[in-house]
PDB file of N, CA, C and O in Angstrom:
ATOM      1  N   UNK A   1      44.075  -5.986   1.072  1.00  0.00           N
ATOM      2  CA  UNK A   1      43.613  -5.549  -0.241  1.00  0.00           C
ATOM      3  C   UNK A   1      42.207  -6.093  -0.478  1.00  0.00           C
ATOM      4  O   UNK A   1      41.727  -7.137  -0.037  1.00  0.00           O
ATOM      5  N   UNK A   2      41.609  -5.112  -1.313  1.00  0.00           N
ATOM      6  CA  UNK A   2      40.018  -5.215  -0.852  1.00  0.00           C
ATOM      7  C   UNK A   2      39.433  -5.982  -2.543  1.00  0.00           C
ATOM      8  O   UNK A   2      39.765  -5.366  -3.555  1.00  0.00           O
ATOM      9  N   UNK A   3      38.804  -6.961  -2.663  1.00  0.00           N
ATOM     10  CA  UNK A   3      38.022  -7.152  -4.510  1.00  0.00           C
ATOM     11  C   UNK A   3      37.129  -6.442  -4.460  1.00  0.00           C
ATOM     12  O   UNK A   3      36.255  -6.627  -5.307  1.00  0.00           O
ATOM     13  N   UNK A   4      37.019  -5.801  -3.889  1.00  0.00           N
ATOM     14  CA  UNK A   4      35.708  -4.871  -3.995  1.00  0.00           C
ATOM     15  C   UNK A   4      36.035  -3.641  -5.407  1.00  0.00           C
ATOM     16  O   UNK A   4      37.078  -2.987  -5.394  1.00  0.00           O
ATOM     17  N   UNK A   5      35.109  -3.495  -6.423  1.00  0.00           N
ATOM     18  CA  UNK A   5      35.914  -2.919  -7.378  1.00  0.00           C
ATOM     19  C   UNK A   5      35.687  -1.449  -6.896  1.00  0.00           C
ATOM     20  O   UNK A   5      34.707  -1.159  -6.210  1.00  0.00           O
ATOM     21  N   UNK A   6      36.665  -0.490  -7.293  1.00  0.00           N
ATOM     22  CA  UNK A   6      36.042   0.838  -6.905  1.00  0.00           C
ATOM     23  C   UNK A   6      35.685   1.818  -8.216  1.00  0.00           C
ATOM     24  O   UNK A   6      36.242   2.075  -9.283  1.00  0.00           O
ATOM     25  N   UNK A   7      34.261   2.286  -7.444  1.00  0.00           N
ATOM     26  CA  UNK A   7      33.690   3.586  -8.890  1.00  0.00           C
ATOM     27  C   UNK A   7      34.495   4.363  -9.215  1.00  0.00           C
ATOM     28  O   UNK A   7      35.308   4.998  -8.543  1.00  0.00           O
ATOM     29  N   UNK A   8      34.248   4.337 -10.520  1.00  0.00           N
ATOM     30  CA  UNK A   8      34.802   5.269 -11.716  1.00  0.00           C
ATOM     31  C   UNK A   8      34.746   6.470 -11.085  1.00  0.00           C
ATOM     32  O   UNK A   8      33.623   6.974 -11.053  1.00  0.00           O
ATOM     33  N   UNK A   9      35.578   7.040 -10.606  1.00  0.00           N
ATOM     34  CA  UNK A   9      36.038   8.511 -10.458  1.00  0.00           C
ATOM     35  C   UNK A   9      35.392   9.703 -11.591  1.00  0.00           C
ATOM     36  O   UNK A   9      34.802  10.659 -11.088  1.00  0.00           O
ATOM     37  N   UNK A  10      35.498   9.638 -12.933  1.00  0.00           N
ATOM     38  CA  UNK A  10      35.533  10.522 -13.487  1.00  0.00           C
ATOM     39  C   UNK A  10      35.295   9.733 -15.134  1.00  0.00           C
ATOM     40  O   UNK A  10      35.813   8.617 -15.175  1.00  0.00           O
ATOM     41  N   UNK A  11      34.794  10.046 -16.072  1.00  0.00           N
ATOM     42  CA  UNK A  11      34.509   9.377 -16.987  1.00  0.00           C
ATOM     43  C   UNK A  11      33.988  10.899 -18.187  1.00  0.00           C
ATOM     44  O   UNK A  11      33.129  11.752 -17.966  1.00  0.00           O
ATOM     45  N   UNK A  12      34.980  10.734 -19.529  1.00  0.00           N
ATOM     46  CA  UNK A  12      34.920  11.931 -20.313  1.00  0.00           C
ATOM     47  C   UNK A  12      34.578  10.879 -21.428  1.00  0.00           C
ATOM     48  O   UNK A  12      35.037   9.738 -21.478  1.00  0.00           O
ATOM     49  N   UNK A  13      33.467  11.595 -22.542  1.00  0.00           N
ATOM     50  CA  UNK A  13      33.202  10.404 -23.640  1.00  0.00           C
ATOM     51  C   UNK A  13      33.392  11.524 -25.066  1.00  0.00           C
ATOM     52  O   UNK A  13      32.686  12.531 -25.026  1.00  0.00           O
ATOM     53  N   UNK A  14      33.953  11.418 -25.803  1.00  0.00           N
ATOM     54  CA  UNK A  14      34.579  12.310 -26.958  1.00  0.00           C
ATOM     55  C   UNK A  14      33.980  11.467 -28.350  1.00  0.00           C
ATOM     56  O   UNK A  14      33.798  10.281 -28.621  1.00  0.00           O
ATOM     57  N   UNK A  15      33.794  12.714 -29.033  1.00  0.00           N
ATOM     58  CA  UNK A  15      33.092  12.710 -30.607  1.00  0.00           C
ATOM     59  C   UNK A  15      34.156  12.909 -31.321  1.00  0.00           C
ATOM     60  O   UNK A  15      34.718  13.972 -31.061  1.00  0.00           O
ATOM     61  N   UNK A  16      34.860  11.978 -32.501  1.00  0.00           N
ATOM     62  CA  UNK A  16      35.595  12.286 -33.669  1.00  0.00           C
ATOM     63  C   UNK A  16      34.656  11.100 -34.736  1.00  0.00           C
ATOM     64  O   UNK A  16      34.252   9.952 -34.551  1.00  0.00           O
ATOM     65  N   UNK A  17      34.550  12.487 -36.391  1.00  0.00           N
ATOM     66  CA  UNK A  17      34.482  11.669 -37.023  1.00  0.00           C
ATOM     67  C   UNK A  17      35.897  11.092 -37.755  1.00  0.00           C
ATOM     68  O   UNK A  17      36.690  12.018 -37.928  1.00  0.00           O
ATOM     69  N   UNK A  18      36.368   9.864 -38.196  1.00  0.00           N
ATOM     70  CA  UNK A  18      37.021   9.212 -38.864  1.00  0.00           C
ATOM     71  C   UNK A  18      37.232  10.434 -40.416  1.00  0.00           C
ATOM     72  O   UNK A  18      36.275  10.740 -41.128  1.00  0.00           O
ATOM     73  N   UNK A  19      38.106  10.750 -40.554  1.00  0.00           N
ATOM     74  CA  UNK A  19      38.656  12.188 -41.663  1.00  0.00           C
ATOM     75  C   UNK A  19      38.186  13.732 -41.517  1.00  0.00           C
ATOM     76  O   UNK A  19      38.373  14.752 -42.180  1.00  0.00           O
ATOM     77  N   UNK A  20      37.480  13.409 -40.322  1.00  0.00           N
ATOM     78  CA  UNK A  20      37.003  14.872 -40.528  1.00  0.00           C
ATOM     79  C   UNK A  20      38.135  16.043 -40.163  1.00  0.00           C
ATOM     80  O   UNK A  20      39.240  15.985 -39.623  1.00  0.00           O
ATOM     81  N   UNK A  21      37.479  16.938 -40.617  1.00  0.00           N
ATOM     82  CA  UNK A  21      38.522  18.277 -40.272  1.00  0.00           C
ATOM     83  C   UNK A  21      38.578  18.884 -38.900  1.00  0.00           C
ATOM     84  O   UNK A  21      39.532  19.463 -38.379  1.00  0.00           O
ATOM     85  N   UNK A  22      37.058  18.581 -38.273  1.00  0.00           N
ATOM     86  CA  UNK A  22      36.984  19.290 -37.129  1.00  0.00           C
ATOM     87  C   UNK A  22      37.711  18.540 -35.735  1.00  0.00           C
ATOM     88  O   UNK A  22      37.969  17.347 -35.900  1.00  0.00           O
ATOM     89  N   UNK A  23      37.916  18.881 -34.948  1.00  0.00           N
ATOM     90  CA  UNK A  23      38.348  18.508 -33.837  1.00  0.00           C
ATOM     91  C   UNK A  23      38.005  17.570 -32.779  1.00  0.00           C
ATOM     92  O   UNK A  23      37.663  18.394 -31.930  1.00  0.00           O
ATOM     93  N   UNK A  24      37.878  16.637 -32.317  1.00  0.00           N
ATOM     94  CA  UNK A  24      37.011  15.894 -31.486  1.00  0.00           C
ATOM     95  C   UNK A  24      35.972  16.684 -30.171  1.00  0.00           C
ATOM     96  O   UNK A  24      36.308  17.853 -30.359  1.00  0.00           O
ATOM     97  N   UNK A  25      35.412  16.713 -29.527  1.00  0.00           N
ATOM     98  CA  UNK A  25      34.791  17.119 -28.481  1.00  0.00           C
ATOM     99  C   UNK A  25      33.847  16.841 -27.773  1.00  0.00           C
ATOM    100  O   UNK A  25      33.109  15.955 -28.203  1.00  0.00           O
ATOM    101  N   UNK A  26      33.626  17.250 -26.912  1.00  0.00           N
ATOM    102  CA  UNK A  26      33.212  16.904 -25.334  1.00  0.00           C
ATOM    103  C   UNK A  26      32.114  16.014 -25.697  1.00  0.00           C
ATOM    104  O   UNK A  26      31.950  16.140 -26.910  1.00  0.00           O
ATOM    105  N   UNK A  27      31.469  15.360 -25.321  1.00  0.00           N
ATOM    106  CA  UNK A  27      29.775  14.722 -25.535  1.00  0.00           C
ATOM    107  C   UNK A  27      28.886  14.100 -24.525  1.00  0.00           C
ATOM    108  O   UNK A  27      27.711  13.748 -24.627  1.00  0.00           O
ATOM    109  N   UNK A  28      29.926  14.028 -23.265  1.00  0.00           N
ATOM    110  CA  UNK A  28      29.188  13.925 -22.104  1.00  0.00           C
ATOM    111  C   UNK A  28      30.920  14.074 -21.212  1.00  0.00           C
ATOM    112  O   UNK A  28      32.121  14.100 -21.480  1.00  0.00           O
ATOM    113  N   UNK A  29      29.710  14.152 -19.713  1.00  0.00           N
ATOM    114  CA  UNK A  29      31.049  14.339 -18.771  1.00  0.00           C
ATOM    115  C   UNK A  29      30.496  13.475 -17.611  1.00  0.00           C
ATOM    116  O   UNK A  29      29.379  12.991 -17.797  1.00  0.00           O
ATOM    117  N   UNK A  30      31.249  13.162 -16.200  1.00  0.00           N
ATOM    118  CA  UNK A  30      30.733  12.991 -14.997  1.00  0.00           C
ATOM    119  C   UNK A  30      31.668  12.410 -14.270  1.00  0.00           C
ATOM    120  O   UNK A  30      32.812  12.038 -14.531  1.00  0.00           O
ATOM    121  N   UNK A  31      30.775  12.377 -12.973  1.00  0.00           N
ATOM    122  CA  UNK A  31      32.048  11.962 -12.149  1.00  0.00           C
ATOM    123  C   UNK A  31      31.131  10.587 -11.734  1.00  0.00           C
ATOM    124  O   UNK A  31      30.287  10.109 -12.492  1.00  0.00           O
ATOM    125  N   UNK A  32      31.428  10.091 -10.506  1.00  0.00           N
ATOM    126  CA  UNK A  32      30.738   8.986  -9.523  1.00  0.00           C
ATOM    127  C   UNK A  32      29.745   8.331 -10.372  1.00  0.00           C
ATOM    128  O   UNK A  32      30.059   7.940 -11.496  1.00  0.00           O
ATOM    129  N   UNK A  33      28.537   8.186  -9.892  1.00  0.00           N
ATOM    130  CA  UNK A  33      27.413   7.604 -10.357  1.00  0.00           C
ATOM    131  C   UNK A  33      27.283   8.137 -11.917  1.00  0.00           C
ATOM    132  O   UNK A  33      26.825   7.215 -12.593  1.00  0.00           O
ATOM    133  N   UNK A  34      27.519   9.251 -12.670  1.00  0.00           N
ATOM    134  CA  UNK A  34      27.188   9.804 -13.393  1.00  0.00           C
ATOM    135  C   UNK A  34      28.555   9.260 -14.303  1.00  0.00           C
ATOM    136  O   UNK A  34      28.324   8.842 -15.438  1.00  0.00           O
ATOM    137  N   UNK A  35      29.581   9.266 -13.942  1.00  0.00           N
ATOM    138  CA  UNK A  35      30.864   8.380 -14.633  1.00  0.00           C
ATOM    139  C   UNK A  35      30.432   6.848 -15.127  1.00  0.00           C
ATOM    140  O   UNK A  35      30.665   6.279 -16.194  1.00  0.00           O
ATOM    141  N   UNK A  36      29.696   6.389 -13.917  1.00  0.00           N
ATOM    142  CA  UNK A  36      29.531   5.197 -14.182  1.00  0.00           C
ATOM    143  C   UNK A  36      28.301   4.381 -15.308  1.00  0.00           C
ATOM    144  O   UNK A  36      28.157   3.364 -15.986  1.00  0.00           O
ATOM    145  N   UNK A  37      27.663   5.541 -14.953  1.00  0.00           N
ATOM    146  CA  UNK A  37      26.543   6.031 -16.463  1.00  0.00           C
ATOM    147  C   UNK A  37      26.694   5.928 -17.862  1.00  0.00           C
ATOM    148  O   UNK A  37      26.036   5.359 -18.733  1.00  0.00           O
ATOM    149  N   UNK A  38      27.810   6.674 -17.870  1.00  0.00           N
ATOM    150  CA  UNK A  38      28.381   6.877 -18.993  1.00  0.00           C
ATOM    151  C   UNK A  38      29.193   5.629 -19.332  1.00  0.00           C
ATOM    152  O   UNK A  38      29.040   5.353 -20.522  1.00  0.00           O
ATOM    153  N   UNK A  39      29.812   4.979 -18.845  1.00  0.00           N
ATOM    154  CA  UNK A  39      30.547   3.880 -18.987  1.00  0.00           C
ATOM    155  C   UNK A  39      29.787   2.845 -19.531  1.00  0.00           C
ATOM    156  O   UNK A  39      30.211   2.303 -20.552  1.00  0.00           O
ATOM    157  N   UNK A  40      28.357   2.340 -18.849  1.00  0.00           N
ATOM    158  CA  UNK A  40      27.881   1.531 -18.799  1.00  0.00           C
ATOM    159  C   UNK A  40      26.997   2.139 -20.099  1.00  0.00           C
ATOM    160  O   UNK A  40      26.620   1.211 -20.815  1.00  0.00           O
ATOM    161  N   UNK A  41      26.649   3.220 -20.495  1.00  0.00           N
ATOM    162  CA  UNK A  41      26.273   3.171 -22.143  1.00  0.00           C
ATOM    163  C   UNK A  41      27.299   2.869 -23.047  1.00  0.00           C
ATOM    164  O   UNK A  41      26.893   2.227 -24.016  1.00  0.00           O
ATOM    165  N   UNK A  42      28.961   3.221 -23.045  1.00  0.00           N
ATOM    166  CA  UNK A  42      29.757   3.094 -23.960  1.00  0.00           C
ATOM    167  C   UNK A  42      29.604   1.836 -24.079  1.00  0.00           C
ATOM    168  O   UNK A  42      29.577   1.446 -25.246  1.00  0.00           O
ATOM    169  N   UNK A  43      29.417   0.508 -22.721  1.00  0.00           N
ATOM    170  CA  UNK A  43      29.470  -0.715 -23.162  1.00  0.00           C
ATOM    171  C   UNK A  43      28.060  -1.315 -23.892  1.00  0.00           C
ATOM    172  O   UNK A  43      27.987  -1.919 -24.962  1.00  0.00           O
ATOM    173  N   UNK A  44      27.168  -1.016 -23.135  1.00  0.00           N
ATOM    174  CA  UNK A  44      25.936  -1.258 -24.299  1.00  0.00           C
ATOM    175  C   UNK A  44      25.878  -1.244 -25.323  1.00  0.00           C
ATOM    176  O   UNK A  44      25.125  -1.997 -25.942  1.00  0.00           O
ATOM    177  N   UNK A  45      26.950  -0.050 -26.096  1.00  0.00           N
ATOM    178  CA  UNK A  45      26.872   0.491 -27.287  1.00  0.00           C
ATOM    179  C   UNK A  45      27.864  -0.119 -28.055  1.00  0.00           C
ATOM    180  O   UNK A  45      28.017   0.325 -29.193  1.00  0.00           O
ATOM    181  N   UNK A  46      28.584  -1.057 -27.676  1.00  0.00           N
ATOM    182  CA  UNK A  46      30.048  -1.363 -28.415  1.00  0.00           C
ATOM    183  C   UNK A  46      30.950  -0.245 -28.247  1.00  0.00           C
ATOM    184  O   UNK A  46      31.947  -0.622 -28.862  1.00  0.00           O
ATOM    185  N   UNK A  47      31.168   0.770 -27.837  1.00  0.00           N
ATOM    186  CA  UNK A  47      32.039   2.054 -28.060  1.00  0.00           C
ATOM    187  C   UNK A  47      33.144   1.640 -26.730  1.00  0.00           C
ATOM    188  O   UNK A  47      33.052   1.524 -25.508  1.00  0.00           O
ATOM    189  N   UNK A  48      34.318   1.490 -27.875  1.00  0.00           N
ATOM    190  CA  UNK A  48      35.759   1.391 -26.969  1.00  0.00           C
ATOM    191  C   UNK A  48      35.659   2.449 -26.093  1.00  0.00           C
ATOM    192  O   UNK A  48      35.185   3.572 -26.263  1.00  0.00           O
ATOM    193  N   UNK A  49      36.340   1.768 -24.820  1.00  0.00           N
ATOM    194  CA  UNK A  49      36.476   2.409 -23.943  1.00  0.00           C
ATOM    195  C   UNK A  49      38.201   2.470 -23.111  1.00  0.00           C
ATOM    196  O   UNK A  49      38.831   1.560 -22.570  1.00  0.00           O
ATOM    197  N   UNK A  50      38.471   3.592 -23.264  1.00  0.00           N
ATOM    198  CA  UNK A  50      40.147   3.726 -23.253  1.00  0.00           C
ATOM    199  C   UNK A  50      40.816   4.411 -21.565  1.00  0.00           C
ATOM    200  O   UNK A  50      41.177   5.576 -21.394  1.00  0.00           O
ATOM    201  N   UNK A  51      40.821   3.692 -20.877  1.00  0.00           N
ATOM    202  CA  UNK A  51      41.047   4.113 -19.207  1.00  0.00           C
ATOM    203  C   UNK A  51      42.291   5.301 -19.092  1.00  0.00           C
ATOM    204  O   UNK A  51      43.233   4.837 -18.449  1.00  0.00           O
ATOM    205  N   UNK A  52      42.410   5.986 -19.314  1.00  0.00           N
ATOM    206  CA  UNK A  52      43.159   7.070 -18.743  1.00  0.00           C
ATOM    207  C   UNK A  52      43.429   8.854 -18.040  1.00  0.00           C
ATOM    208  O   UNK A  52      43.741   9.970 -18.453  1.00  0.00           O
ATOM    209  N   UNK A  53      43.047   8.137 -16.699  1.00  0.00           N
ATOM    210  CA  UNK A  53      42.555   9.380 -15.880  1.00  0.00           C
ATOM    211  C   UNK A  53      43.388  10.482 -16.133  1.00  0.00           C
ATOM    212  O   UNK A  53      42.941  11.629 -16.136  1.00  0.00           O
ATOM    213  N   UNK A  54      44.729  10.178 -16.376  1.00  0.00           N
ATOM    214  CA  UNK A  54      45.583  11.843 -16.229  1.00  0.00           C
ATOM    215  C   UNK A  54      44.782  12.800 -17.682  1.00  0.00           C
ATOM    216  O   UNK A  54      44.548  14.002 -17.807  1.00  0.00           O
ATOM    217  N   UNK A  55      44.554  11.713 -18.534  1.00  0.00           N
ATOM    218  CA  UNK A  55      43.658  12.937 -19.932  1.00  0.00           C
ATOM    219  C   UNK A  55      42.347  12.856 -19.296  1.00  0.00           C
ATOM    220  O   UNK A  55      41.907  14.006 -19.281  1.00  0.00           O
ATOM    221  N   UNK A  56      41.644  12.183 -18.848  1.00  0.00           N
ATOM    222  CA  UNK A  56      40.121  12.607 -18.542  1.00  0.00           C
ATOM    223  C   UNK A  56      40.372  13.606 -17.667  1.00  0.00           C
ATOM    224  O   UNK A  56      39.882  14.687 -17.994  1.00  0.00           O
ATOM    225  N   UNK A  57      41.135  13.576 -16.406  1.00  0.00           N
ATOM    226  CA  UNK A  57      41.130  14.538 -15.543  1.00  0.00           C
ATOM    227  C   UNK A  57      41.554  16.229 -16.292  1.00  0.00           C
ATOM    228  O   UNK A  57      40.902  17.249 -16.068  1.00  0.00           O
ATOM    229  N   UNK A  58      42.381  16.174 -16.895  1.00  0.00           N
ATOM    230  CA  UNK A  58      43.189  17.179 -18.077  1.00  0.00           C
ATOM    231  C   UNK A  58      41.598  17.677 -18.930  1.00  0.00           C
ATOM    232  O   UNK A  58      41.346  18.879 -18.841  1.00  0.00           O
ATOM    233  N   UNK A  59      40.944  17.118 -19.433  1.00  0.00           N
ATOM    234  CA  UNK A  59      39.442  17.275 -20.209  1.00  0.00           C
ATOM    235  C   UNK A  59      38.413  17.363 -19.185  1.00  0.00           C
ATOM    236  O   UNK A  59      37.365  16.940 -19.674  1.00  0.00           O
ATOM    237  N   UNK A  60      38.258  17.717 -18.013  1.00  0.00           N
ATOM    238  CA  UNK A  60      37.438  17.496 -16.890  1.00  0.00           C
ATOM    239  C   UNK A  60      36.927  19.080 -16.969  1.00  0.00           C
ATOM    240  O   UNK A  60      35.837  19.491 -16.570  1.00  0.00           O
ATOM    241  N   UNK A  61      37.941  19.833 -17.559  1.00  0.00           N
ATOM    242  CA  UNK A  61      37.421  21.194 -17.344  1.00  0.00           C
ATOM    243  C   UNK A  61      37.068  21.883 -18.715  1.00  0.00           C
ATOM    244  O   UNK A  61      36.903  23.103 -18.732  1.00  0.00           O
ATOM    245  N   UNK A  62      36.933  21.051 -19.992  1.00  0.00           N
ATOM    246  CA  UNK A  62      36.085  21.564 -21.020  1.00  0.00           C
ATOM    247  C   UNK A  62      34.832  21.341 -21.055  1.00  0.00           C
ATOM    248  O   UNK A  62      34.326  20.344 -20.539  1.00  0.00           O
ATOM    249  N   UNK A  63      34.139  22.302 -21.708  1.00  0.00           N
ATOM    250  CA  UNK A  63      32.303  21.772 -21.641  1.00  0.00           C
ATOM    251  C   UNK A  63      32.142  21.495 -22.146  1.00  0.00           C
ATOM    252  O   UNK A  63      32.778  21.493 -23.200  1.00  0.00           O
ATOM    253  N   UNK A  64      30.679  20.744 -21.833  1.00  0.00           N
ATOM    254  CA  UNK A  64      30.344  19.769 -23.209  1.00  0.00           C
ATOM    255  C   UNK A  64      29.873  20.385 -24.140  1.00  0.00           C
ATOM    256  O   UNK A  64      29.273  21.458 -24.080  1.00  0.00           O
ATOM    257  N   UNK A  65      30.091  19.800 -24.995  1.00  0.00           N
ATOM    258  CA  UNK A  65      29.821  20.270 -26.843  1.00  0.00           C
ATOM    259  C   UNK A  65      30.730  21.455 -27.702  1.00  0.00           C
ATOM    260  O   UNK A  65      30.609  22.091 -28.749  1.00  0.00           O
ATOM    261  N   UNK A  66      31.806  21.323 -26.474  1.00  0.00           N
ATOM    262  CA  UNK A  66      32.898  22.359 -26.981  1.00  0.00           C
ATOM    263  C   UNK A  66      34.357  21.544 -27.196  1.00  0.00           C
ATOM    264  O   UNK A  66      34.677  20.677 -26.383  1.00  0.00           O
ATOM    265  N   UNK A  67      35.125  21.838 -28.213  1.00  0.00           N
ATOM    266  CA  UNK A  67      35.846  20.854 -28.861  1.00  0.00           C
ATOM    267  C   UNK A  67      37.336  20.576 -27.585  1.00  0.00           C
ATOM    268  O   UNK A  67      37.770  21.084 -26.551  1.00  0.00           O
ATOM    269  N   UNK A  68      37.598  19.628 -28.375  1.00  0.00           N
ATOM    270  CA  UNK A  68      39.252  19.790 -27.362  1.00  0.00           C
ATOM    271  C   UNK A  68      40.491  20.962 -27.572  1.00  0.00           C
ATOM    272  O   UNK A  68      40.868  21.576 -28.571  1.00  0.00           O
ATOM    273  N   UNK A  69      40.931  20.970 -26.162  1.00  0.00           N
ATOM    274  CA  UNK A  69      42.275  22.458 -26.650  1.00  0.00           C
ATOM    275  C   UNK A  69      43.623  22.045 -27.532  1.00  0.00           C
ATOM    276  O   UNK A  69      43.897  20.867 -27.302  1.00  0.00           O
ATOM    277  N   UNK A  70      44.292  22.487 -28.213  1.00  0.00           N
ATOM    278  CA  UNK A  70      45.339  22.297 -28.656  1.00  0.00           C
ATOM    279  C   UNK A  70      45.764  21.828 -27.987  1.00  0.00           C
ATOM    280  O   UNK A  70      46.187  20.790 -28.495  1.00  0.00           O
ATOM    281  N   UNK A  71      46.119  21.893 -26.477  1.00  0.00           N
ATOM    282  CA  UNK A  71      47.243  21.509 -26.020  1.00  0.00           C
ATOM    283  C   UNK A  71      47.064  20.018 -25.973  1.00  0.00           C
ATOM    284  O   UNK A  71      48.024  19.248 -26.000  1.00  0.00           O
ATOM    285  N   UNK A  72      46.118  19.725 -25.921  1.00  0.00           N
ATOM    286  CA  UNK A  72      45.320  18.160 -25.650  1.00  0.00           C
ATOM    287  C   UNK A  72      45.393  17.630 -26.988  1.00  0.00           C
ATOM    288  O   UNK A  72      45.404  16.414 -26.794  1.00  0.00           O
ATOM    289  N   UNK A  73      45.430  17.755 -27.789  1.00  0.00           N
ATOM    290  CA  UNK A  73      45.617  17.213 -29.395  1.00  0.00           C
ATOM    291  C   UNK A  73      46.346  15.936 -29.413  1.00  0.00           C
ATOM    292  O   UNK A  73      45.814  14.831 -29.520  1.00  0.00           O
ATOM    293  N   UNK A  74      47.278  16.112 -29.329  1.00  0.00           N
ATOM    294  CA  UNK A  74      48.421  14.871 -29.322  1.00  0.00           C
ATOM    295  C   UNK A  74      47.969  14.010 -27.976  1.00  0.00           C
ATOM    296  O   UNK A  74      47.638  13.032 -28.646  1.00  0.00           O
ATOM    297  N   UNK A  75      47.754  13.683 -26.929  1.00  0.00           N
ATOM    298  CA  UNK A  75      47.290  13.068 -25.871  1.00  0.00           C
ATOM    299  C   UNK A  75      45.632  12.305 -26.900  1.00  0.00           C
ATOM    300  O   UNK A  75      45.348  11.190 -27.338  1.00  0.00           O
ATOM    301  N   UNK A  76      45.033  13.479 -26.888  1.00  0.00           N
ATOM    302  CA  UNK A  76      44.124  12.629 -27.517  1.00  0.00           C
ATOM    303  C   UNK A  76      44.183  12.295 -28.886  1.00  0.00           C
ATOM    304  O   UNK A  76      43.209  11.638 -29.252  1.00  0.00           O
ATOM    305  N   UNK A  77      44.815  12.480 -29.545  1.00  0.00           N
ATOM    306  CA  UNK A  77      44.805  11.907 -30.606  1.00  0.00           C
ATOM    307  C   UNK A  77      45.705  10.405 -30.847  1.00  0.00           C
ATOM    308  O   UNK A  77      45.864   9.988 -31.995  1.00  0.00           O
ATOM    309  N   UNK A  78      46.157   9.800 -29.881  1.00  0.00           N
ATOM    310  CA  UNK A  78      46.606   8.674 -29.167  1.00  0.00           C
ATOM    311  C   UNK A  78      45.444   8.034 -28.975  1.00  0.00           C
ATOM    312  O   UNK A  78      45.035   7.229 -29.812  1.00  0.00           O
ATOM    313  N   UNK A  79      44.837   8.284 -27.961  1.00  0.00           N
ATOM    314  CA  UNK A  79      43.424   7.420 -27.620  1.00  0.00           C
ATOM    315  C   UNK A  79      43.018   7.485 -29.024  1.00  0.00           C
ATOM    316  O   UNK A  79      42.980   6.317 -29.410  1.00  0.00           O
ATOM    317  N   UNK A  80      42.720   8.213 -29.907  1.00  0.00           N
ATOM    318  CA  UNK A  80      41.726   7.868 -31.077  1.00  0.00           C
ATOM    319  C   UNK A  80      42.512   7.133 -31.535  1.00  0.00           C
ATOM    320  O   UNK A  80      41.954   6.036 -31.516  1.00  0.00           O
ATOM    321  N   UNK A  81      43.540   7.018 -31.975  1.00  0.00           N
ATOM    322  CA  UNK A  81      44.062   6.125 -32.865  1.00  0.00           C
ATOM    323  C   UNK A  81      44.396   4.303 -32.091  1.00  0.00           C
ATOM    324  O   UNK A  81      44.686   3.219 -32.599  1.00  0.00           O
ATOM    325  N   UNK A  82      44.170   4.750 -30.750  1.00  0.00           N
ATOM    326  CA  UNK A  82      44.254   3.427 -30.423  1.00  0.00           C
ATOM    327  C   UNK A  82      42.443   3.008 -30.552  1.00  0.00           C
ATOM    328  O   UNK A  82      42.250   1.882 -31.011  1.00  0.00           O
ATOM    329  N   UNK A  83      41.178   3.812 -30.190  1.00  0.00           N
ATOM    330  CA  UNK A  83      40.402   3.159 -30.293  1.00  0.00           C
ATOM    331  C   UNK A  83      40.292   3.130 -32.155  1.00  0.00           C
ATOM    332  O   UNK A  83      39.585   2.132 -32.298  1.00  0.00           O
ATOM    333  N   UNK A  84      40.463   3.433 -32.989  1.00  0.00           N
ATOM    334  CA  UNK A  84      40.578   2.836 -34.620  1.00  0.00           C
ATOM    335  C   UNK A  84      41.045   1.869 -34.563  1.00  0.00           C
ATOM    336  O   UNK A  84      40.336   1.043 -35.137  1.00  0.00           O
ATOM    337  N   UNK A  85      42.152   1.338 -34.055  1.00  0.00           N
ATOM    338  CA  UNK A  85      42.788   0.119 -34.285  1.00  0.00           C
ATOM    339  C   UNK A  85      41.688  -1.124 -33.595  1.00  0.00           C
ATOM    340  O   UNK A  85      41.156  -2.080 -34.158  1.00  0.00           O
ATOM    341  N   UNK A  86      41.631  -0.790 -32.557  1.00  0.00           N
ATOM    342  CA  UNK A  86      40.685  -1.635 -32.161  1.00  0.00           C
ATOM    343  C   UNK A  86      39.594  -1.574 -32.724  1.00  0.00           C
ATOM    344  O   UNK A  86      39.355  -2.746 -33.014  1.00  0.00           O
ATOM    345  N   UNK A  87      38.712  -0.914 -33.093  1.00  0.00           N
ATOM    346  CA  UNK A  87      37.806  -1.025 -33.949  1.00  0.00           C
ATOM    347  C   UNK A  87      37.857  -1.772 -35.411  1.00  0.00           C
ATOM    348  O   UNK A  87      37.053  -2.608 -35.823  1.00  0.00           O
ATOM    349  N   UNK A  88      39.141  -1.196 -36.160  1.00  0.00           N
ATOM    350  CA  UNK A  88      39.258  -2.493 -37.543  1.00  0.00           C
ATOM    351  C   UNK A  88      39.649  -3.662 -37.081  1.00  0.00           C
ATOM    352  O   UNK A  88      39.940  -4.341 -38.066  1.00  0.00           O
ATOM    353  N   UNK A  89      39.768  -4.095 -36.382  1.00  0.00           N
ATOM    354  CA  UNK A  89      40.063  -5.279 -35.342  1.00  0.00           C
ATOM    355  C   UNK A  89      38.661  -6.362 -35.173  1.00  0.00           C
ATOM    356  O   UNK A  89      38.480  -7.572 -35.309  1.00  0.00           O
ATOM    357  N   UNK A  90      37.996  -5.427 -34.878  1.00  0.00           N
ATOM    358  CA  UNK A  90      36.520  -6.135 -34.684  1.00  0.00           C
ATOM    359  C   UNK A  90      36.206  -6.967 -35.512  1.00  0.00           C
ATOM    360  O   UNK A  90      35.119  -7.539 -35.432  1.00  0.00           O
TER     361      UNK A  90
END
């Protein structure tokens, strides 16, 4: 077994405002180097970051700036409510 850490595969970063009506959606995408991009701004930025490939992979095929599908609602609306909690936490 190797410590070598391995790159982020795939990395999806999603827009909700806190009451809004509209739906969350896409706001960047990537895979490899471009995953790892994205990661490394969410941490710069303070913006929770919530590891779960089976929904990023599941959101891998919406575009960006286009909202999430119904079917994805409940999956993501889990991650949001876990990154809120952590956020009033802060």
């Amino acid at each position: 077994m190797s410590d070598e850490i391995r790159p982020r595969a795939l990395a999806i970063a999603l827009q909700y405002e806190k009451g809004s009506r509209e739906a969350p959606k896409i706001i960047a995408k990537g895979r490899g180097l471009m995953a790892e991009r994205i990661v490394a701004l969410a941490e710069e930025n303070g913006i929770v970051i919530e590891t779960n490939p089976v929904l990023a992979q599941a959101l891998s095929g919406v575009e960006i700036d286009d909202t999430i599908p119904l079917e994805l609602y409940e999956a993501v609306a889990i991650v949001i409510g876990y990154v809120l909690r952590v956020n009033s936490n802060r």
